[in-house]
N, C-alpha and C positions, 0 to 999 in steps of 0.2 A: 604162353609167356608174352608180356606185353614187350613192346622195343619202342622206344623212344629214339628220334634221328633228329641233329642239328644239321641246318643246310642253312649257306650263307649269300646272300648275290653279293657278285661283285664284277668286274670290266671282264669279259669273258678273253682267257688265257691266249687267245689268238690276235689281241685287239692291240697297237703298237700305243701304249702311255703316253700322253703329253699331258703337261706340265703348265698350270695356269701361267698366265705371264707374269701375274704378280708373285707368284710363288709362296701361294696363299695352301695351295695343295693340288690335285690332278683335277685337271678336267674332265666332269663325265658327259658335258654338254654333246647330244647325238652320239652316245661314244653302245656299242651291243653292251648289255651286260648276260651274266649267265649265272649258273648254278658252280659255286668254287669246285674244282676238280678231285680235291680230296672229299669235298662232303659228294660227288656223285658215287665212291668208293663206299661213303657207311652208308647209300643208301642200298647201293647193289651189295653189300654184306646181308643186310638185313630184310631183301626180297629172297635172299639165298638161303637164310636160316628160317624164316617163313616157306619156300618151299621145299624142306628139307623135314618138314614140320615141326620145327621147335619155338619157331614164334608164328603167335597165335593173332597177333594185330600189328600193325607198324602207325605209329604216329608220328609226322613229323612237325617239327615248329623252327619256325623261321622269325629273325630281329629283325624291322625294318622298316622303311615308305615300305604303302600299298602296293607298290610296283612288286614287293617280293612275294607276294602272292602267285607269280610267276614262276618262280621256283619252286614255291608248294606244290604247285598244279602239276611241273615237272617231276615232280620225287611220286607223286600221287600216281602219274601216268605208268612212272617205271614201276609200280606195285604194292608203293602203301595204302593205307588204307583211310585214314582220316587226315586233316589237317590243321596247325594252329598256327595261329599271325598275332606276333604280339608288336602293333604296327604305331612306329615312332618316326619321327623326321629327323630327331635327335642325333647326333655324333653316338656309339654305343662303341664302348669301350668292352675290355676282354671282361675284368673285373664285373661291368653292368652284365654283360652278357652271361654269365655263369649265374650271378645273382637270379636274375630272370629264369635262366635254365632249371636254378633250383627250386623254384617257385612253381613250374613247370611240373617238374619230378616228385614236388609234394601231391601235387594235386592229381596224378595223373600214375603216381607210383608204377613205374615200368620196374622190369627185373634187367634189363639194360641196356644202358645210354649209348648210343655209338655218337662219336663227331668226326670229322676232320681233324689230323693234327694239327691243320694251321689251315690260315685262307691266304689267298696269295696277291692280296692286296696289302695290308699290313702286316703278316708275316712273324706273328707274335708267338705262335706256339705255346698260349698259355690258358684259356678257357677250357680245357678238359681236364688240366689238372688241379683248376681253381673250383671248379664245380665239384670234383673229388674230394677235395678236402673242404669245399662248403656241407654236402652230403653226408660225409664220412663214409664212403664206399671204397672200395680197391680199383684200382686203377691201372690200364696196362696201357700203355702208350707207345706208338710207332710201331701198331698192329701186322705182321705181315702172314699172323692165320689167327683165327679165332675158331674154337672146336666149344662147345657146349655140351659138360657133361653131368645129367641131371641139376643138379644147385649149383654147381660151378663153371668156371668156364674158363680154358686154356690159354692165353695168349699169346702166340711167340712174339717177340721181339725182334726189332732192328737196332743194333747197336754199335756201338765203333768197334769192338771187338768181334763182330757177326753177330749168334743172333741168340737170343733167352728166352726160355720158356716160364709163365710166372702161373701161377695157380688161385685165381680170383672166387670168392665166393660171393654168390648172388645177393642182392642187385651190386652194377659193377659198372662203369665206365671203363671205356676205351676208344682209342682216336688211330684211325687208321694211315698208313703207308699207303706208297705207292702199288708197293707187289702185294697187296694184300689183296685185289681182284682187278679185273677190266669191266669198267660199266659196259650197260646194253643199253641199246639205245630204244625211244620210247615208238610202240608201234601206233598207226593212225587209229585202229580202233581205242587203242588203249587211253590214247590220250581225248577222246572223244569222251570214254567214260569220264575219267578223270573230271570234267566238268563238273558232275553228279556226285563227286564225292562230298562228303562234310568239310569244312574247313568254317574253324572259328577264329573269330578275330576279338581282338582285348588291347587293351594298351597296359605297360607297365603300371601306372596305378590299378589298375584292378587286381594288380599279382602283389602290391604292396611293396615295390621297389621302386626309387627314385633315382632318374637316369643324371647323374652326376659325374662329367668326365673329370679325371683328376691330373689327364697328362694333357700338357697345350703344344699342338704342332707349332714350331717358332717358322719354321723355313722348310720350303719341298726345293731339291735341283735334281734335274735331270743327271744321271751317270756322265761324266768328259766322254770327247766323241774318242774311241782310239785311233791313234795314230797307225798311218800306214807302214808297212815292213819294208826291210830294204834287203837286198841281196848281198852279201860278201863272198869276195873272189877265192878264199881261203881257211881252212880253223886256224891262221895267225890271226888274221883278220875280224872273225869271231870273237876269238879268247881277249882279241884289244876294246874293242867296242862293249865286251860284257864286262870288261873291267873296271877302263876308264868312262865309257856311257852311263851303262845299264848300272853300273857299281853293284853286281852281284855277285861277284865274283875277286 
């Protein structure tokens, strides 16, 4: 069984945002970037179902500047097997991005997609299940196990209510949670091969999709800094300041 894996760069999760002065959008001038922290989840799902032996190849394909070639090489190191660059300098929106993915999944017909539920630079949570219904596949989203059984395949769910079991049949997208694994980290030989792997590169026109953003960022601001706490001598003192202050009460 083939697996297809989206993995996305973006300012690596550790790195403190700043905010262009113009407030045009973030600055990523000298800023790390990394591999989004939910796509390093569907890649270690699908090194796992690869050694578990139910999938037979991993490919992954990354949107983006050259530079994301870096994350391929990264997903490559942790255990896939080939890799695709479909390489734009373009703004790519969630909409492009599922489009592309499914152009991807024509050509390359995996029995299934994993992504990230969301990347945590824009925070849109919606490419997994735009590529779903581009496809017309089943979809289980906010993965916290995924079990493969012959054609189909299990996925429990994170929900407001705890958690749902849904019953997918092949091929199938799904976009992983948190507690769905802990990546591993890439070992030196590993990522020495990695070098030597395949990884193909294309630009959206050869996949027959035109990168057209349709939402225009008006203004970025930074979060208000919070204010500091103050101490009260009493809960009179408390119950007044949350009433007449705070008005929450």
């Amino acid at each position: 069984m083939k697996v297809l894996v989206a993995v996305k760069r973006v300012i690596d999760y550790n790195v403190k945002v700043r905010v262009k002065p113009d407030n045009t959008g973030v600055d990523l001038a000298n800023v790390k970037m990394a591999m989004n922290p939910f796509c390093e989840i569907a890649v270690e799902e699908a090194v796992r179902l690869k050694e578990k032996g139910v999938a037979s190849e991993i490919v992954v394909v990354s949107i983006g500047p050259k530079a994301s070639q870096e994350q391929i090489r990264t997903a490559l190191a942790l255990g896939a097997d080939r890799g695709i660059h479909i390489e734009t300098d373009e703004e790519v929106q969630s909409l492009e991005a599922a489009k592309l993915l499914k152009a991807v999944v024509e050509k390359e017909e995996p029995k299934l997609v994993i992504l990230g539920k969301q990347s945590i630079d824009s925070d849109n949570n919606q490419t997994g299940q735009m590529l779903a219904a581009l496809t017309g596949m089943g979809q289980g989203t906010f993965a916290s196990e995924v079990v493969v059984d012959g054609d189909k395949v299990n996925v429990t769910r994170e929900v407001d209510g705890g958690l749902m079991t849904v019953a997918l049949n092949l091929p199938a997208v799904v976009t992983t949670d948190l507690r769905l694994n802990e990546p591993r980290y890439a070992s030196l030989p590993n990522i020495m091969k990695a070098k030597k792997k395949p990884l193909d590169a294309m630009s959206p026109a050869d996949l027959g999709v035109e990168i057209a953003p349709r939402l225009t960022t008006l203004k970025v601001e930074a979060p208000a800094a919070r204010q500091a706490g103050i101490k009260v001598a009493d809960v009179a003192e408390l119950v007044d300041k949350l009433k007449n202050e705070a008005k929450v009460i």
